[in-house]
Every structure is written in structure tokens, then in C-alpha cells.
N, C-alpha and C positions, 0 to 999 in steps of 0.2 A: 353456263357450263364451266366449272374448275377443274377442268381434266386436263394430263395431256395432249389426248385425243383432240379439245375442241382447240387447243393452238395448232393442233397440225391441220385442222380444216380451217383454223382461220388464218395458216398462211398460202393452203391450199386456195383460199379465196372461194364463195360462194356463188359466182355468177356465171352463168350459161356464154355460148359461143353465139351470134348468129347463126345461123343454120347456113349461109353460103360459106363458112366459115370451118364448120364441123367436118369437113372432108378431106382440111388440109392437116386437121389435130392429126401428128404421130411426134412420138418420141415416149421417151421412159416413160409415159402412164400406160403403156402396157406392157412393164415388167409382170412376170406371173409371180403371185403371191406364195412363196414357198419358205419355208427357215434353210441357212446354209449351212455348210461348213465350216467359217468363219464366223458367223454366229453360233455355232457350238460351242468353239471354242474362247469365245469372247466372253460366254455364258458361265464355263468354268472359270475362267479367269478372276471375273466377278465372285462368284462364289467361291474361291480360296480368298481373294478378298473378305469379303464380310462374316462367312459364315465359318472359316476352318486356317483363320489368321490372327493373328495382335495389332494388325493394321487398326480395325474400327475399334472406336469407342466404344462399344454395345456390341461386339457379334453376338448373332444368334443361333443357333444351331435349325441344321433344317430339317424339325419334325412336322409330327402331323399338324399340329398348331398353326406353326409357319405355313402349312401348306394352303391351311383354311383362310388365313389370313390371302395372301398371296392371290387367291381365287376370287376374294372379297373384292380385293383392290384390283386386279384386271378387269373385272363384270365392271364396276364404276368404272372403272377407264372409259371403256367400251360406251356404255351407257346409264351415266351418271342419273339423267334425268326420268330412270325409267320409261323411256318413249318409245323405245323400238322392240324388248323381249318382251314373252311374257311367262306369266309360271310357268307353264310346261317347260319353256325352254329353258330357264334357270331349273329344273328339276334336270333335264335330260343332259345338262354340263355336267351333273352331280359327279362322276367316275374323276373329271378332271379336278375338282377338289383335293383329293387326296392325292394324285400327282404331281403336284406343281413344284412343291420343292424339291423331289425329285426329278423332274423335268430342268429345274435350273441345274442341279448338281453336273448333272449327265450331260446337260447342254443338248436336250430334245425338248425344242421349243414346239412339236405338232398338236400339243393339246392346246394350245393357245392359239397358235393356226386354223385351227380347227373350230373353236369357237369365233374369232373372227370371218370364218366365212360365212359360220351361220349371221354372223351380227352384216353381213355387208348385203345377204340376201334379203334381212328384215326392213335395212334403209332402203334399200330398191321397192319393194314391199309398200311402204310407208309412204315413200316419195310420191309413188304412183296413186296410192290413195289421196294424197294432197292436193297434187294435178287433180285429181277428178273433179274433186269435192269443189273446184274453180268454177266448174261450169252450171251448180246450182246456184239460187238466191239466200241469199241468207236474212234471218229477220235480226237484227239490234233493239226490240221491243221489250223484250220478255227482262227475267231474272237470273239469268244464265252468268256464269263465271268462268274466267279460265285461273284453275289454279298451276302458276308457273312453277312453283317448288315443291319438285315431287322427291326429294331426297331419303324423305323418310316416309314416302308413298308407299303402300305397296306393291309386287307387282302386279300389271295388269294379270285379272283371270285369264281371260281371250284375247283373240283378233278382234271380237269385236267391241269390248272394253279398250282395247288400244284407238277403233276407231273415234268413238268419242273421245278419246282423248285429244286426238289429231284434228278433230273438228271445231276443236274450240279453238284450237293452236291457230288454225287456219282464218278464224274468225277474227280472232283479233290482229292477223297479222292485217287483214283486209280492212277492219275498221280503223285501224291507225292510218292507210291508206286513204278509206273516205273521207276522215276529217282531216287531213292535210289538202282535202282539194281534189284529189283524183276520181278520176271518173271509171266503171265501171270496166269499161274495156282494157283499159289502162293499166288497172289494179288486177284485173286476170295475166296478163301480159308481163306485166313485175310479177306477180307471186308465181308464176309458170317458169320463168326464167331462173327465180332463187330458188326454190324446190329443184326444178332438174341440176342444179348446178349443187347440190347438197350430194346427192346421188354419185354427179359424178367426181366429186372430189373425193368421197371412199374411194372407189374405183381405181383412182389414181395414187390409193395409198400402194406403198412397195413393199417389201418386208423388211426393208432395215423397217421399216415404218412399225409395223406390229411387232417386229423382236424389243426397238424401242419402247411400246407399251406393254411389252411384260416383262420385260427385265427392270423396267420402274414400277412394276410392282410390288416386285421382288425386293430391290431399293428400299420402297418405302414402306416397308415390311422391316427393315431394318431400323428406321428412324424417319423424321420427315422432310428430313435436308441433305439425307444421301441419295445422290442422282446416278444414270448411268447417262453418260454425252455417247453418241454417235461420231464419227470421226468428221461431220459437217458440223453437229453441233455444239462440240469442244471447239473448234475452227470460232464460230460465228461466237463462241462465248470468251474466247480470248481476243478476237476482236475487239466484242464492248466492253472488258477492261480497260484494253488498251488505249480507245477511245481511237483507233486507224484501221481502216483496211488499205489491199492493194487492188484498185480499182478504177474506173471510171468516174465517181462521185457522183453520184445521183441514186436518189430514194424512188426506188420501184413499186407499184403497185397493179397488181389483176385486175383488171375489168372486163366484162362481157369474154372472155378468154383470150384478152391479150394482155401484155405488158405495154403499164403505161407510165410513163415517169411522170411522178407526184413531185419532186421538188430537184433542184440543180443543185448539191453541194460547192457554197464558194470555195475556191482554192482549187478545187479539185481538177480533171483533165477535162470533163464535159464542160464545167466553167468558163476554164480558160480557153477552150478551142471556141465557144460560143455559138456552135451548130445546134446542137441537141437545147429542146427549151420543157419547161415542165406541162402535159396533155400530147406530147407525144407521143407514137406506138411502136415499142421495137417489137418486129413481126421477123426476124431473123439474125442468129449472130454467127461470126465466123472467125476463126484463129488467125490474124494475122494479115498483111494488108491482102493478100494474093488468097488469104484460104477461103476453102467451098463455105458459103452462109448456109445454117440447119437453119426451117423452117420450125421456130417456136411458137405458134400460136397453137395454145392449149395444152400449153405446156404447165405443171408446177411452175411459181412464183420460183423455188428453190433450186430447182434443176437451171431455168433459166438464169439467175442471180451467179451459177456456178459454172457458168459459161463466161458469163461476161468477168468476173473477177480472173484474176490471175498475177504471175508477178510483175510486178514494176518492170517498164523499162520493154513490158512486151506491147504486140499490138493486136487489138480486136475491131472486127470490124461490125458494125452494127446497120441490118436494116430496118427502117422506120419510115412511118409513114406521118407527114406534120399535123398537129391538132387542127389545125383548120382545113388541114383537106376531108377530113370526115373518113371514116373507115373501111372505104373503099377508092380512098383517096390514092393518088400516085407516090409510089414508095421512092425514097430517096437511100443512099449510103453516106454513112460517115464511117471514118480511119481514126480511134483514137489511141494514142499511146498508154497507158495503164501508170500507175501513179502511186504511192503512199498520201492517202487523204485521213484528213485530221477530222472529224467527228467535231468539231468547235462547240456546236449546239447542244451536247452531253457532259461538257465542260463547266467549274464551277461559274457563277458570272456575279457581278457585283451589281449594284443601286445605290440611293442613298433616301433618306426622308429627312426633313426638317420640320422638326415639334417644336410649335408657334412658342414664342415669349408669354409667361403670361404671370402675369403682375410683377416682381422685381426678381421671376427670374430668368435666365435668359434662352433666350431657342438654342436647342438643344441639335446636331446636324449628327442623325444616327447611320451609318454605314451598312446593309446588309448583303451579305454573300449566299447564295442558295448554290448548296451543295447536293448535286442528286445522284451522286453512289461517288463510292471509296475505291475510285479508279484507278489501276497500275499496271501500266506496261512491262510485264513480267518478262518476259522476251528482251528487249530494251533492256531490262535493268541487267539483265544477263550478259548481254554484248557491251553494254557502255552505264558503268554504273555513275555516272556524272554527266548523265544528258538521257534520258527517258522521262514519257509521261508519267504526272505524279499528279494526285489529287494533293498534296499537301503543298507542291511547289507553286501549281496554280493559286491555294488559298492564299499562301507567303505573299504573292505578287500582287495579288488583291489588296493584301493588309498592307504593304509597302504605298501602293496609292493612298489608300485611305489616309495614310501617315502626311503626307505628302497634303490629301486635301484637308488635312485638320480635323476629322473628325473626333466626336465626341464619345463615342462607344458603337461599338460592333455586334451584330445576332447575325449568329450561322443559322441559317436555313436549315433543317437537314429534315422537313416533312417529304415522304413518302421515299427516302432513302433506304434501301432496303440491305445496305452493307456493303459490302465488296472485300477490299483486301485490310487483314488484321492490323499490317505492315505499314498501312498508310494512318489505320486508325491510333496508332502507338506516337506516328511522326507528329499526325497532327497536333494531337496534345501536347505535340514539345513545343508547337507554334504559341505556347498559351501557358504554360506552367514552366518551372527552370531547371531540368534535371528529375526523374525521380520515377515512382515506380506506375506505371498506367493501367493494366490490366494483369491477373493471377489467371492462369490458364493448367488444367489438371486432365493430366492424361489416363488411358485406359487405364494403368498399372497404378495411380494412385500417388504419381508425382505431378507434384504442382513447383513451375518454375512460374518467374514472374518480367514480364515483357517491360522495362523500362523505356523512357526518353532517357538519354543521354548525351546529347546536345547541349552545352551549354546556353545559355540565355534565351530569349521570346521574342518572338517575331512581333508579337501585339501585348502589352504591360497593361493597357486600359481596359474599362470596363466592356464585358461581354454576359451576352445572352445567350440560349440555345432554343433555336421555335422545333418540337417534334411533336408529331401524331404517331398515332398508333400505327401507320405502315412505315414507322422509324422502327430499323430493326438492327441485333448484329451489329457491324461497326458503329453504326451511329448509335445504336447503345451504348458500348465500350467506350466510346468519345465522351458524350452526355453524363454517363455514370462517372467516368474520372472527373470532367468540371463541375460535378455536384458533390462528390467525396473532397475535392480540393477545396472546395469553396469558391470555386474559381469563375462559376458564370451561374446567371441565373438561369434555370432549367424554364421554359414556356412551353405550354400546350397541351397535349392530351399524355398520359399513360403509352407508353410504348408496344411496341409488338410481341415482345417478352423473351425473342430467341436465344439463349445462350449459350452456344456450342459454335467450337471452329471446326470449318472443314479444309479438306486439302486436295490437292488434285492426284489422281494418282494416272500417269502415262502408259493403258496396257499393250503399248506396243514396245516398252523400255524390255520386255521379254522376251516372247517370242523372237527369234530371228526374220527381219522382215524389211522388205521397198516401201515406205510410204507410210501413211497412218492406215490400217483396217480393221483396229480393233477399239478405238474410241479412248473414251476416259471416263475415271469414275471420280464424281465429288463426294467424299464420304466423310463423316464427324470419328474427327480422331481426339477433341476434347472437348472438355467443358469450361467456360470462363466465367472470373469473380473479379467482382469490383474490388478495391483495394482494400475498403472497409470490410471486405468477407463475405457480404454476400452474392447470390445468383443473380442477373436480371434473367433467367427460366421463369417462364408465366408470367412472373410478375413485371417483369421490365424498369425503365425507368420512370418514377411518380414524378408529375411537375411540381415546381416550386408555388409557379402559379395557372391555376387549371383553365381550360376555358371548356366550353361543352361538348360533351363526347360525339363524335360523329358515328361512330359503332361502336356496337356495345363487345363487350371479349367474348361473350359466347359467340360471337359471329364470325369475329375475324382475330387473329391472333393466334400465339405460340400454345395458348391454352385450347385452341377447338380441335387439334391434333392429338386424336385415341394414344397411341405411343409416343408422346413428347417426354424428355427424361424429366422428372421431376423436381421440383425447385429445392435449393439446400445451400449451408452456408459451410464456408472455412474460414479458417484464421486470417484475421484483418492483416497488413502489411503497413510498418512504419511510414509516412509521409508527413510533409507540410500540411499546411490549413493555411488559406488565404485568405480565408473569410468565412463567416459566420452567419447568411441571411435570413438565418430565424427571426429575430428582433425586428425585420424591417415588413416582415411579408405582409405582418395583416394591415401597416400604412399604406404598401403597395396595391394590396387586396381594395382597403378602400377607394384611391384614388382609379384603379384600375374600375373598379363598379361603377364609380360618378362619372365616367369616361363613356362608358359606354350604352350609360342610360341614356346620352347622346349621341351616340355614332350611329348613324341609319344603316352604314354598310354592313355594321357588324350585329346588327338588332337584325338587319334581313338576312344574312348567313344563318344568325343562330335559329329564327322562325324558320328559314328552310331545310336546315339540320333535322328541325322536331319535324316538321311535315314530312321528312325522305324515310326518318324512322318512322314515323305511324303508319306510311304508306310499305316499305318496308316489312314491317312486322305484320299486315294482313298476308304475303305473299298471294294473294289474287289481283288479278283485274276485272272490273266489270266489262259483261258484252252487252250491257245496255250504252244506246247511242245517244242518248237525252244525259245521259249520267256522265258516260264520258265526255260528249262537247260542253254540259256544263263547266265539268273540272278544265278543260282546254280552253273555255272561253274567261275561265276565272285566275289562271293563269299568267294567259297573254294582257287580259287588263290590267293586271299585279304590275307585271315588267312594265308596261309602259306606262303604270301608275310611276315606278319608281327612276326612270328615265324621265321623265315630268320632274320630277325632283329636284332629284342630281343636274339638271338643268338650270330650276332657280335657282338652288343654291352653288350653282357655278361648282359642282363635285365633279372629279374625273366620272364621263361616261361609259355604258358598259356597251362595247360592242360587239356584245352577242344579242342586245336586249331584244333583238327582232327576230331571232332567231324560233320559230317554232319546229314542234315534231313533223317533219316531211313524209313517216314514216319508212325509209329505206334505209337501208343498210350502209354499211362505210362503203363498202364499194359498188353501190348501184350510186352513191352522189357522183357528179362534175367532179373529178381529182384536183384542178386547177381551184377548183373555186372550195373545197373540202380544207385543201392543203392553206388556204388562204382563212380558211374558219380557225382553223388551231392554233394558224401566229395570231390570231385576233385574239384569241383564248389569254396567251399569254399577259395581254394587255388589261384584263379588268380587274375590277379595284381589288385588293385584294387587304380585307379589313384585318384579318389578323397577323398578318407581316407588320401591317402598319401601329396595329396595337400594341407588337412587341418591342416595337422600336421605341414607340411611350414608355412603356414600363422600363423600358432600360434609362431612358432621359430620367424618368421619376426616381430610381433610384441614384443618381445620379446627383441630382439636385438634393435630394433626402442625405445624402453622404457627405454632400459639401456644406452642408445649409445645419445642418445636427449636430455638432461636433461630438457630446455624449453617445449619441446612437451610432455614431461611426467608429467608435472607440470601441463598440462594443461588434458592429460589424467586421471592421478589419482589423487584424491584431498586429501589435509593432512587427512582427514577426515576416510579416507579409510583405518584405521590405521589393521583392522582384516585381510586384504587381502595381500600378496605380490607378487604384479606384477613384480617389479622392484626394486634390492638393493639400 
């Protein structure tokens, strides 16, 4: 599911209470589902925003169009996967169709109300057929399929078209069950527990919850990058720029309907007090050393999370019961102080690899930084413009070591970077070119100004690389695009996401006269951006220099699979430098890059499992035969421990997930402690194409010092701030 909806159930969390348990659930999941007052007028707000202002990029006006559209994209919200309506009741919405943008203007969100209560009757409806369906046998013999992608399905006739549908769902949720090992009782017991707990985490949606999904309907009826935030989710989104909250530090997680801490942020107050440890359960929290503890079990993930957070310097009190006492174990209290905690592990982080010597020339010690968003403490930079977080300040300090260890060329990471702030994407490029213009940005009215570096000098003069894939999006396009218009770094990896539009935050509580935040924030696209040479990356994004194989294809994922994305178009290029010229060297790089990897096992088995994710992929089924799928599972796990066998002889870093198979359970029916321990493992295995980029940067390298003519024609006297080559 790529809905809204399915992130609010999946921080809802999926998992049932015990049943001695279920008697203690109260708290906000049983607000009554209604639109307010304040979401009225939040509604208007927005809509002088987008639709009756010069704010957006694109306004649209709010006719019938709008309105069909608008109806389109809440029914997906609701139920993406067509599982729960069916025709009749998309027929019997039909009246709210032509309401809807009308409904935003006026800020009468009950037509949308209204279809969400029918959609929460259907999942009760559905769930309940789930459960049933537990206590038959099921055969795994026959020819039977479940097709998972129903997107362009259509909808069900009946109830009882919906049934088979939900039977197969059920089917396989069970068979991935039985071949992991579990036994029958077992598997009724897990799948009773995730179905009720489907159920009741609707139930637990609120109405900010629903106004939320149709006022981003509304949104993305506008374009497919303007959002409406909540005033919790503008909060949690300025947060992860910032890379800090003010809190306890520690990563919470739902299970069985408690909260369970999944990891202890170091630094943080849980840290350093060293009471609280991760598979704990906080089952109660309270304001202060002396204040009353609320009983939160079964509470939202979020409700909970907005208790415990608060300012610095306050104090909450937490009750919990220890992992090893088990869940009906004896509850203890801890008093902690509340803290500014740094986010460390979202920060950019450094490595290095050393490309062996090989014949007279010499190993090669290539530096890399993975950068995973364009983070800035907007806030910070506000209060103290000479000490906030900066994704650009972090990279500087990276490239300062590097200097420091002698390295011979640097690749920024920036695969599955999805953006972040313009501001940062502008600096960084000062880290790396010397002065000059970085990105052309063209607003609604048709002026285009152009965002420079102006900084004097570079943080890093030597050779550099850039590794992106196609969920490189936005800044890390604007980044990419300026060191491949400069000449300045070799581009690596797949085609980009293709986004090119900036958005901005807009505060609508700077309005109304008002205590506190209650009316949220809108992220809306107030332009469009061009690389310096004039063109968009719109759809088409940044092309590498040197490719390696597509892991998705663009109809799948990308700025292109968006109905209304603006369409791609060029302006007038902008004077700058040329540092370099890396046409002349690509197809030596190309070749050595190919004879490279007709030997690297890691990156021959990435690429074989790329092709197999697409073939498997592009069937969108799974089979419910059980001979077919434990063949495929048993041919699998031989694979992996084929190629841990390997990586053994050949003395290669091992992968430690290699033993890892399908348990069939969900993120949060796993062990937390032992989950949260899977994903730092994650971190650790080999990972072939960071390492291949670091080669092709050595090769070019070597090609630059070793050529003299080919370098002559690479880098121009001109080039005098950069050295590629002594």
C-alpha cells in the first residue's frame, strides 16, 4: 500500500492486546470521528493557499474537474488496493464526487466523513471474514494464485467477490507461515491476532486522522509534492530535518499493544541515566516527578510518543515493565529529565576502501561519505546562524579527515536520498566547486533567479564521484546535476527520480490569531528548477556518466509515474566554469569497469538478484501452491548459503543476514531486541556497488595521471581550483 492511510496504520501498528490486557485500553482511540471547527477553517486556509492565491506554482481552480479528481485520490487513499469497497459502494459515493471541491472551499469536510465511515464498517466487515476463514483448512495443491496488485483491478462486483478475494489474501498470509516452520495452531493464533489488530487500528483513527486524508487529496490534486502537515506532523517533520528532538532518546515501537523500546539513543537521557534498556515495556507515563502516570496500553504509537516528548529540562515519568520479566511481569518506575537528543544515526557518516595495487600502479585509498537527506536545522539556523545542524558542515568535517588521512578521491553516497533543504543543496556544492552559479530556479510568474555558491574556495580540490539511484531525488539531483554540468565529479549509478520543483513550508497559524500550533503547515511547490546548462531534471532526472543496472524501471517508481507531474522543459543555460570534460575517458572507464566485474561475485550476485526481484516483480502474483513455493524457498536458502560458502573461501567480507530466511511475520510480531539487531547487521553487508565506485574513481585516476594526452583533453588549464591530476 502507497497511501497515506497505510503509514497511519503502519504507525498505528498492526498487532492485537492480549485479551487480559484489552480492559485496561482507554485513552484517545476513542475520540468520535467527526470534522471540526478548526478543520474548517484550516480547510479554507489551504484552499486560498493553492487554489485562489500566487503562493503555488500551479494553482488550480476548484471546478468540477478538480472535484472528480479530489474523489479519485481519497477512494485510493481509503482503499488503494481495492480490498474493502465494492461497485455498489463506489456507485453510492457518486453525489460526493461533485462535492469535493466544494467541500474544501467551504471547509465541510462530512462528505468525506461520511465515506470514511462507510470504509471503517467494510474493514470490520472484512476483518471478521478473515478471522473466520482461520478456522477452515486450506489446500496448497491446486493452481490457485493470489494476485497482490490490484491497482488497476477492478472493483469488486459483490461481497462475495470481495470474499475470494480475502481468501486468497489469507492463504498466503498462512502459507508463508507454514514454510517458515509453524504449526497450525500457531499460525491461526498469529493471523487472528494481525487481522483483529488491522480492525482495530481504523478504529483508532481520529479525525484530525481523516481530515488529514482528504485534505491530501485535495493537495495532490494540486501537484504531487504538495502536502497538508498536521500540527504533530509538521512537528515530527521538522524534527527529521533537524536531525534533534526534545526527549527521552529512545526508538519506540507497538507490539502486542504496548509500547516497546526497540533501541536506546546514545547521548541521549534514557542513555545516560541507564535504567530504561531496549525490549522494555512502557505501560504508563506521567508529567513530572510527582505527576498522576495515564495508563497507555493500547494506546496509538503517536499519542503515546506525545506524552513522553516535551521540553528540555522537564521531567517525565515512565512506567515499565523489564524485558525479562515478561508481560505480566512486575512494573517498575523511572524519573527521567527530557533532553535535546541528536539523531547521530541520520547524520552523514564516512568509510574508506583501498583498491589493491595492480601492476605498476599503485593502491589507490578511496574515501566514501553516504549522505542520506539534505538536513537543516531551520530553527537553529534562525536563532544562531553560526552553530546549527548542517548537512553540508557535517560533509566539510568528513572531507577535513579525509585530508588529514591522505586520501586519494572521494564518492558521495547520496542513493535513496530523497532531498531535503535547497539551502544545503546550494552549500554543498561550494564544498566542491569555487564560487559560481549552482542551480536556476523559475517561479510561478516566470522569473527565474539563480541560487549561487559564494564562498570562496573548496573544501575538497581532488577527485570526486557521485553513487545515485533512482530514489536520488530533488536536492540530490541539484547537487549531481551541478558536478556533472561543472565537470566536476563523475556521476555513478542508475537515472534519478526525475523531481524538479522546490517546495516551501508555509505556517497557517502565521494567520489567524492563535495559542499554539492548530492549524498545521502546508508543503507546497512554489517553483520549478534547472540545471545551469538549462535544462529540467522533471522526469528525466540526472543520467549517469556510468550506468550500472536498473533496479526499477520509471514506469514504476519515479517523477514520471505521477498523472499531474509538471512536464519536463528547458531555459536558458547560465555562464559557469568547466572543470572537466569526462567524455574522452568514459568508454576506457566503461571497459575497465566491465572486466572488473566479470569478476566481482558480489556485484554479479546484486545484479542476478536485481533481474530475478524484476521478473518476480512484474508477474505481480504469488503462487498458493506449496510444492512451488517451498521449491522457490528451498532454492533460495541453498543460493545464500551457496554464496556464504564462497565468500568464505575466498576469505570475502561475510553477509550477516545470509541465514536469515522468510519467518513470515510482520515487523512487529518479530522479537524487537532481536529485529532491531537484524537492521544494524543490515548495515554491515558487502555492499558491491559503493565498492565499485570507489574503482572507477581509482581508474580514473590512474587514467589522468598515467595519459598525459587524455588528461589534457579531460581537464582544461582552466581548471586551475580542482586537482584531478599532478
Amino acid at each position: 500500500m502507497n497511501s497515506r492511510l497505510s503509514a497511519v496504520l503502519s504507525a498505528a501498528l498492526l498487532i492485537a492486546a492480549p485479551a487480559a490486557l484489552l480492559a485496561r485500553s482507554e485513552g484517545p482511540a476513542q475520540v468520535a470521528i467527526a470534522p471540526t471547527a478548526e478543520q474548517a477553517t484550516t480547510s479554507k486556509l489551504v484552499y486560498g493557499l493553492l487554489s485562489d492565491s500566487r503562493y503555488a506554482y500551479r494553482p488550480r481552480p476548484a471546478d468540477d474537474a478538480m472535484a472528480g479528481d479530489i474523489f479519485k485520490r481519497y477512494l485510493e487513499a481509503l482503499d488503494p488496493n481495492k480490498q474493502f469497497f465494492t461497485a455498489a459502494d463506489v456507485a453510492r459515493f457518486e453525489p460526493a464526487r461533485h462535492q469535493m471541491a466544494e467541500a474544501v472551499r467551504q471547509g465541510d469536510a462530512a462528505p468525506a466523513f461520511a465515506m470514511f465511515q462507510l470504509y471503517r464498517e467494510r474493514v470490520g466487515q472484512r476483518v471478521a471474514y478473515a478471522r473466520k476463514l482461520l478456522g477452515e483448512d486450506f489446500d496448497f495443491s491446486g493452481s490457485e494464485r493470489w494476485e497482490y496488485d490490484r491497482e488497476k483491478a477492478p472493483w469488486a462486483a459483490d461481497a462475495a467477490a470481495l470474499d475470494a478475494l480475502w481468501r486468497k489474501s489469507v492463504m498466503n498470509d498462512w502459507l508463508r507461515l507454514k514454510l517458515a516452520g509453524k504449526q497450525p495452531a500457531e499460525i491461526r493464533k498469529t493471523l487472528d491476532k494481525r487481522y483483529e489488530q488491522v480492525a482495530r487500528s481504523v478504529e483508532q483513527l481520529k479525525s484530525e486522522d481523516v481530515f488529514s486524508l482528504f485534505l491530501n487529496s485535495y493537495t495532490a490534486s494540486i501537484d504531487p509534492h504538495t502536502d497538508y502537515l498536521n500540527p504533530r506532523s509538521a512537528e515530527n517533520f521538522n524534527q527529521a530535518m533537524s536531525l534533534s528532538l526534545e526527549g527521552i532518546g529512545a526508538q519506540l515501537q507497538r507490539q502486542d499493544d504496548v509500547i516497546v523500546i526497540r533501541e536506546i539513543i546514545p547521548g541521549g537521557p534514557a542513555s545516560l541515566d541507564g535504567t530504561l534498556k531496549a525490549g522494555d515495556r512502557i505501560v504508563g507515563v506521567g508529567q513530572g516527578r510527582n505527576g498522576q502516570v495515564e495508563d497507555v496500553v493500547g494506546w496509538r504509537i503517536d499519542d503515546v510518543v506525545a506524552k513522553i516528548r516535551g521540553t528540555k529540562d522537564t521531567q517525565v515519568k515512565l512506567d515499565y515493565i523489564p524485558a525479562e520479566n515478561g508481560i505480566d511481569g512486575e512494573h517498575r518506575t523511572v524519573v527521567l529529565t527530557r533532553a535535546r537528543v541528536q539523531l547521530a544515526e541520520q547524520a552523514a557518516k564516512s568509510k574508506s576502501y583501498t583498491i589493491p595495487a595492480q601492476g605498476d600502479l599503485p593502491a589507490r585509498k578511496i574515501g566514501v561519505i553516504e549522505l542520506p537527506t539534505f538536513y537543516q536545522d531551520f530553527e537553529g539556523r534562525r536563532r544562531n546562524g553560526s552553530d546549527y545542524t548542517s548537512a553540508t558542515r557535517d560533509v566539510a568535517d568528513l572531507l577535513a579527515k579525509f585530508k588529514q588521512d591522505g586520501v586519494d578521491g572521494v564518492v558521495l553516497d547520496l542513493r535513496n536520498n530523497g532531498g531535503g533543504s535547497l539551502d544545503e543543496a546550494v552549500q554543498l556544492t561550494g564544498l566542491f566547486v569555487d564560487q559560481g552559479p549552482v542551480v536556476q530556479v523559475r517561479e510561478s510568474g516566470g522569473r527565474v533567479s539563480v541560487n549561487s555558491d559564494r564562498q570562496a574556495g573548496v573544501a575538497w580540490d581532488g577527485p570526486l564521484a557521485v553513487l545515485v539511484n533512482r530514489a536520488s531525488a530533488s536536492a540530490s539531483e541539484i547537487f549531481a546535476g551541478a558536478m556533472q554540468d561543472y565537470g566536476r565529479a563523475l556521476i555513478i549509478g542508475e537515472t534519478t527520480f526525475g523531481k524538479g520543483t522546490v517546495q516551501n513550508l508555509v505556517d497557517l497559524d502565521r494567520w489567524p490569531t492563535t495559542e499554539g500550533p492548530r492549524f498545521g503547515q502546508v508543503k507546497l511547490t512554489i517553483a520549478q528548477f534547472f540545471r545551469i546548462e538549462g535544462g529540467s531534471t522533471q522526469h528525466k532526472g540526472v543520467v549517469p556518466d556510468i550506468a550500472y543496472p536498473l533496479s526499477v524501471d520509471a514506469n514504476e517508481f519515479g517523477e514520471s509515474t505521477y498523472d499531474n507531474a509538471l512536464p519536463w522543459t528547458r531555459i536558458a543555460a547560465v555562464p559557469h566554469a568547466r572543470y572537466g570534460n569526462f567524455a574522452p575517458m568514459l568508454p576506457r572507464l566503461q571497459t575497465l569497469h566491465a572486466q572488473r566485474i566479470a569478476g566481482d561475485l558480489e556485484f554479479q550476485w546484486w545484479s542476478e538478484d536485481v533481474a530475478r526481484y524484476r521478473e518476480e516483480a512484474a508477474k505481480k502474483y504469488l503462487s498458493l501452491n506449496e510444492a512451488e513455493r517451498r521449491a522457490e524457498r528451498d532454492r533460495q536458502e541453498a543460493q545464500r548459503k551457496q554464496r556464504q560458502a564462497i565468500r568464505r573461501e575466498k576469505g570475502l567480507d561475510l553477509d550477516p543476514l545470509a541465514d536469515e530466511t522468510d519467518d513470515g511475520l510482520t515487523a512487529n510480531e518479530r522479537d524487537v531486541v532481536k529485529d532491531a539487531a537484524r537492521e544494524k547487521a543490515a548495515e554491515k553487508r558487502p555492499d558491491p556497488l559503493q565498492r565499485e565506485s570507489a574503482a572507477i574513481l581509482a581508474n580514473a585516476i590512474d587514467l589522468l595521471q598515467q595519459d598525459r594526452p587524455l588528461s589534457a583533453q579531460v581537464l582544461p588549464k582552466t581548471a586551475s581550483a580542482v586537482r584531478w591530476a599532478e
